[in-house]
N, C-alpha and C positions, 0 to 999 in steps of 0.2 A: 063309128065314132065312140061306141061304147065301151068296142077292143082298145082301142088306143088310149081312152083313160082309164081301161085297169091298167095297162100295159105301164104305165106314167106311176098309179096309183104303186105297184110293185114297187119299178125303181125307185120312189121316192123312202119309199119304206126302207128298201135293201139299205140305202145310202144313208138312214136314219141309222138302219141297227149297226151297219158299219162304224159311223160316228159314235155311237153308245161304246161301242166293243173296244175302240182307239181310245176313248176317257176313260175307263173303267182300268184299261193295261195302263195306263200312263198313270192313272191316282195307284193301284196298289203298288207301282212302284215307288211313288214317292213316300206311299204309309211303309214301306218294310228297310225306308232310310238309305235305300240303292244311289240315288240322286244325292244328296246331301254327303254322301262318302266320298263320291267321285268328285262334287264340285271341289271339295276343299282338297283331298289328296292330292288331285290332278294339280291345282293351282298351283299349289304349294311345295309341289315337287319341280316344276316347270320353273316358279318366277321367285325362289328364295324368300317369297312372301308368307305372313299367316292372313283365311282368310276367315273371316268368322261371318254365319248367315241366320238369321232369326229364322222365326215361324214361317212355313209356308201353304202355299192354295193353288189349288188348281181355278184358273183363269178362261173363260170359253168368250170367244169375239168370234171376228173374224179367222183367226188363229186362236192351236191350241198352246199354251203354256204355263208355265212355276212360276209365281211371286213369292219375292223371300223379305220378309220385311228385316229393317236394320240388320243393314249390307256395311262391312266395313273390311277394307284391306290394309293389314298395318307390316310394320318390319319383322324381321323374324324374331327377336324379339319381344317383338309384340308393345315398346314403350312407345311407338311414336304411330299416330294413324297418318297414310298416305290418304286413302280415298275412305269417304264413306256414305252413303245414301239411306236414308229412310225407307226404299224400296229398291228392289230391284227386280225387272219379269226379263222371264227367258221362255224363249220361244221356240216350239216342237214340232219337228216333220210328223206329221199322223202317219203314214205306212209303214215306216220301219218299227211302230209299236207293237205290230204282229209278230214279230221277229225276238220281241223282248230287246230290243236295242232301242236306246233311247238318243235322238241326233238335234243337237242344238244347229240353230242357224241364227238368232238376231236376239241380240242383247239391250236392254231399252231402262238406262237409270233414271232416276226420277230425283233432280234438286243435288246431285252429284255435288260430295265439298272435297278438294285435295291440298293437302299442302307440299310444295314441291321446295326444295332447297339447294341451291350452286355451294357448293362446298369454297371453303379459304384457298384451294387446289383449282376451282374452276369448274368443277366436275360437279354433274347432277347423278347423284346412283339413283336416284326415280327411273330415268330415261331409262338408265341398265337394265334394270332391272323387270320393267314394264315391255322392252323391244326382245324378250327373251317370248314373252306369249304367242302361240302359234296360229293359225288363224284357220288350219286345220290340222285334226290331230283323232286316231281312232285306239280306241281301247276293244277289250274284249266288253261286247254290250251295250259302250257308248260310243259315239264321234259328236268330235267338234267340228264342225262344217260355218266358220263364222261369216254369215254375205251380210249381218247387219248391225250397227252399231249407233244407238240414238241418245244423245242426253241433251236434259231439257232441264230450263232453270239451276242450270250447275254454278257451281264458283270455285276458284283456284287462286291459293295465295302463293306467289312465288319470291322468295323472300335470297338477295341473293348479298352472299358474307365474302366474295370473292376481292373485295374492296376493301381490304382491311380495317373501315372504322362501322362503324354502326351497320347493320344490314341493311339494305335497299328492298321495299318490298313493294311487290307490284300485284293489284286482285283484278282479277278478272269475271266480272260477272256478269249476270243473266245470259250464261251461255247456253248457245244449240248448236249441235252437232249431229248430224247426219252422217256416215258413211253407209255403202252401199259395193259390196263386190261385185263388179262389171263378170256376169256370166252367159254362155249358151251365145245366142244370136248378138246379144248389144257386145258381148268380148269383139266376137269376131269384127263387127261393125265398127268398132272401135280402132282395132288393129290396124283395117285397110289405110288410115290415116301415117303409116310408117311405112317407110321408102326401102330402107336398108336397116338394121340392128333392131330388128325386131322384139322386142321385149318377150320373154318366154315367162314370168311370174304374174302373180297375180293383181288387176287393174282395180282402180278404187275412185270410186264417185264420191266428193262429198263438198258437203255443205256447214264452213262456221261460223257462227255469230258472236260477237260478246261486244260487252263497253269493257273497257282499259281502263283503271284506277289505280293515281298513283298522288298518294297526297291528298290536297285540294282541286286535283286538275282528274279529269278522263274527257277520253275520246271513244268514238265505234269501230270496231272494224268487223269487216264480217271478208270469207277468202269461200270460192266456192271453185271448183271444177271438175279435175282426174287425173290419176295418178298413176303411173303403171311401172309396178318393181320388174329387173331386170332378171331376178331368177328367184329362186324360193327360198333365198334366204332374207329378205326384205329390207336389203341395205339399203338406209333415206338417200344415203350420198347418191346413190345410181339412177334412182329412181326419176324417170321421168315426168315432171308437171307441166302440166296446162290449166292454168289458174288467175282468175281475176281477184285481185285485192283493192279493196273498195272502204272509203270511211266518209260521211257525210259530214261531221262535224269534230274536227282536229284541233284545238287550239296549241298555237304556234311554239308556243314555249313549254307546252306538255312531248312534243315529241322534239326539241332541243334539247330537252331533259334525258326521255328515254333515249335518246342516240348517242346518251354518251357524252355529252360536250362538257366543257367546265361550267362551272355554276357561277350567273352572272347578278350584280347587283340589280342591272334591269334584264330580262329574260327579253326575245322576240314578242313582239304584240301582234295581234292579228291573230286569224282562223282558217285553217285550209279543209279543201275535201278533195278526194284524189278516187280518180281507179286506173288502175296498171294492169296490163297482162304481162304474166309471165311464162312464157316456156323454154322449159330447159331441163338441166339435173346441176345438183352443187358439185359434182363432182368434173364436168365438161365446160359447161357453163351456164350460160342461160342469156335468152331476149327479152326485153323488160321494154315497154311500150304501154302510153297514155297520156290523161292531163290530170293536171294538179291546178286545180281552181283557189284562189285566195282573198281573203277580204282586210281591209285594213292594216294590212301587213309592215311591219318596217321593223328593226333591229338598230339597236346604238352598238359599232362593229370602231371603235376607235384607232386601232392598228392601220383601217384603211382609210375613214373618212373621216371629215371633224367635225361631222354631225349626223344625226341617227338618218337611216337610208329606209328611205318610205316606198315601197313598192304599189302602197294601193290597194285597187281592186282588178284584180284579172289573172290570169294561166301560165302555167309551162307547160307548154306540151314537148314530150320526152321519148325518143327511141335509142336504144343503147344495147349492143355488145356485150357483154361482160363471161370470162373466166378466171380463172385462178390467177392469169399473168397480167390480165388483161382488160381496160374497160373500154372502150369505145363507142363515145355518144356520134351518133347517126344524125341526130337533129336535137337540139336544146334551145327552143324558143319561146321567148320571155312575150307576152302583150297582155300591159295593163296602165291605168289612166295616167301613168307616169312614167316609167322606160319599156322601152322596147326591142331587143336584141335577136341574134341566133348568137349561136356558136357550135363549131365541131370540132371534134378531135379525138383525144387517146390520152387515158394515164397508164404507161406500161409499166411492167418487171414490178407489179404489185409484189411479189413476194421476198422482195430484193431489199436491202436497207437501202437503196436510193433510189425510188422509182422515178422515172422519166416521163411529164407531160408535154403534149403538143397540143395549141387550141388556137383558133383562130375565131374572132368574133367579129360579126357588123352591125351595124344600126340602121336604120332609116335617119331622116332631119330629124329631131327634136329641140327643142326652146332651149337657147342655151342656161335660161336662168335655172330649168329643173337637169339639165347634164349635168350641169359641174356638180352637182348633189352625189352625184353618185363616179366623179374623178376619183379612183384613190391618191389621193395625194400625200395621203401620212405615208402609204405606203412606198412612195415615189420616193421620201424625203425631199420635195423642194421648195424651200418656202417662196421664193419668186414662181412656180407655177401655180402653185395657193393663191400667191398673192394676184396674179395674170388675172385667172379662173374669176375670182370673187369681182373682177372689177366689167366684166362683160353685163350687161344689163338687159340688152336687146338682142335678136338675129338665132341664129338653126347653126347646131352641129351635127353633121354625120361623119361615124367613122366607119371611112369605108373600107380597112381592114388592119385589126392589127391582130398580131402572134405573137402566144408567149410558146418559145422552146427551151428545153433545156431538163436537166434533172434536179429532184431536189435539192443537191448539195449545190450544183450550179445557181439555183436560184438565192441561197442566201445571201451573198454580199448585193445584190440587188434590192433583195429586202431591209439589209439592214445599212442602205443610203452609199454602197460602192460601185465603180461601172460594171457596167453588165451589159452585152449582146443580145441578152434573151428575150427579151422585148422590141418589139418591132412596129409602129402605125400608123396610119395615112389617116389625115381627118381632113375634112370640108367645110370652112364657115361660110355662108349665106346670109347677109345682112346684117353683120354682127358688128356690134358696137360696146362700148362705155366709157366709162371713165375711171382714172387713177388717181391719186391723192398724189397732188406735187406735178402731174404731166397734164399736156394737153389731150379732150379729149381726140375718142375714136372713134371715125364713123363711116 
């Protein structure tokens, strides 16, 4: 017993002066400014950025690494800052410090701020300029070897001029970000999941969080999964995701806003919360599958109806298709304490100036006094189907199938009150009755 704890007592020692010997190589390089040359040279020859890095310390945890306090990355220039942090630690393989070679693996900002800008062209040179960083890269004495990427209490203002009047700015805060390069055993385990076109680049785990603010309104989102580039040059278009996107609390007319839509005197009311899978690449396409949960939802939508369309409380649950040319919902059904539908179909030749929809929708019975709520009838143009609709009182409509086909250009004289084919539907009344002003009733 007594052999075996010197035997302990030794190696704990050896593995002490080891550790000594790996701090000791790693501090006089940072005292003789080896590190602090390379950080900024390399950067800055790599990403057309300048980067500027304060005072730094040797850090001892669990891992050995540099803190560099007030971290800031700005233009070349130098007039405008993209990123900048109060701290930033980087993290050191200990064996190649024998070597006099110094190899980063995991980067960890601390309150991270950026400001990012879409140019009056559309274009972000952030992106450019940030997708040029390589995520491995060896010098004489150093390498970048990057498997880890973590920021914690960050924020990003994205301010975008592409809109020619006032800039739209959108922050993003209290973000986390986790990335993690899938290596060794979890690559390969990863891999067996691909059939045929095997990704040969590098695979990425990650994890992100923030609120969304834009005005007086935010929502959460947070996206988590993996990612796997298709070679080493880390084009996003090819790249493969598998990814859940998830927000707990949406409110309705914050992301009417961010999608873009015109600006209404009454916006959508109500709250949604959604998670979606998606896998795919933007470049093939992608599977988009989940529900979208909503509360007290309804929009005043006048082109279709002539009163605002109350949805309630309750889901869509969504499977859908989609490429470049192409969308195709698989299943889109509505249930909540006031209508309830499916629908399937196709809007094709997306990239065409006339694309082409097919959809065919049903219902179950519902009360005819809450249907007609949601008849488009503006859309119809007829004022005796308005007038029909509004005089039913009593009894259950189901429609048990109608279709709209045709292409956009097809569809306008139908929108705008001329005949049209494109519309096609069968409905059902069960018990249905009322009355009209000037006729007998119906019953």
């Amino acid at each position: 017993m007594r052999k075996v704890l010197t035997i302990f007592a030794y190696a704990v020692a050896a593995l002490l002066l080891f550790f000594a010997a790996a701090v000791f190589a790693f501090y006089h390089m940072i005292q003789v400014g080896e590190l602090r040359r390379y950080l900024v040279g390399e950067f800055e020859a790599r990403s057309g950025l300048k980067l500027e890095i304060g005072a730094s310390e040797v850090e001892l945890g669990r891992v050995l690494g540099v803190s560099f306090n007030d971290f800031a990355l700005k233009s070349a220039d130098g007039g405008m800052t993209v990123v900048a942090a109060p701290k930033i630690l980087i993290r050191v393989a200990l064996l190649p410090l024998f070597q006099r070679r110094l190899v980063f693996y995991s980067v960890h900002l601390d309150r991270p701020r950026a400001e990012i800008v879409r140019d009056e062209h559309g274009k972000i040179p952030w992106i450019d300029l940030v997708s040029n960083l390589p995520l491995r890269r060896e010098t004489d004495g150093f390498a970048l070897d990057l498997r880890e990427l973590i920021i914690d209490g960050g924020e990003i203002l994205f301010a975008d001029r592409s809109t020619g009047g006032e800039p739209v700015e959108t922050r993003f805060q209290a973000m986390r970000l986790a990335l993690h390069r899938l290596r060794g055993e979890g690559l390969r385990e990863a891999l067996k999941g691909f059939s045929s076109d095997i990704p040969s680049g590098p695979g990425l785990d990650f994890d992100f969080k923030t609120v969304v603010r834009r005005g007086e309104r935010q929502a959460d989102v947070a996206v988590e999964g993996r990612s796997f580039f298709a070679d080493e040059n880390l084009d996003a278009g090819r790249a493969r995701v598998d990814a859940y996107i998830s927000s707990t609390a949406s409110p309705a007319a914050f992301l009417w806003e961010v999608a873009g839509r015109p600006a209404a005197e009454t916006p959508p009311r109500g709250a949604l919360s959604y998670r979606l899978h998606l896998q795919g690449t933007a470049e093939r396409g992608a599977r988009v599958s989940g529900e979208v949960h909503f509360t007290g939802l309804e929009a005043d939508l006048p082109d279709l109806f002539p009163a605002a369309a109350a949805l309630g409380n309750g889901r869509l649950d969504v499977v859908a298709d989609w490429n470049p040319q192409l969308v195709r919902f698989e299943r889109l059904d509505l249930h909540s304490n006031r209508l309830e539908f499916s629908a399937r179909g196709s809007v094709a030749a997306l990239q065409s100036p006339d694309p082409r929809v097919s959809l065919r929708v049903t219902t179950p019975f519902l009360p005819f006094t809450v249907a007609r709520a949601f008849l488009p009838t503006r859309l119809l143009q007829s004022p005796r189907l308005e007038y029909l609709a509004a005089g039913f009182d009593r009894g259950e409509i189901r429609v048990a199938s109608a279709e709209l086909s045709g292409s956009f250009s097809d569809l306008r004289p139908f929108a705008q009150g001329g005949k049209d084919d494109s519309l096609a539907f069968t409905a059902e009344l069960r018990n249905a009755g009322g009355e009209w002003a000037g006729e007998r009733p119906l019953a």
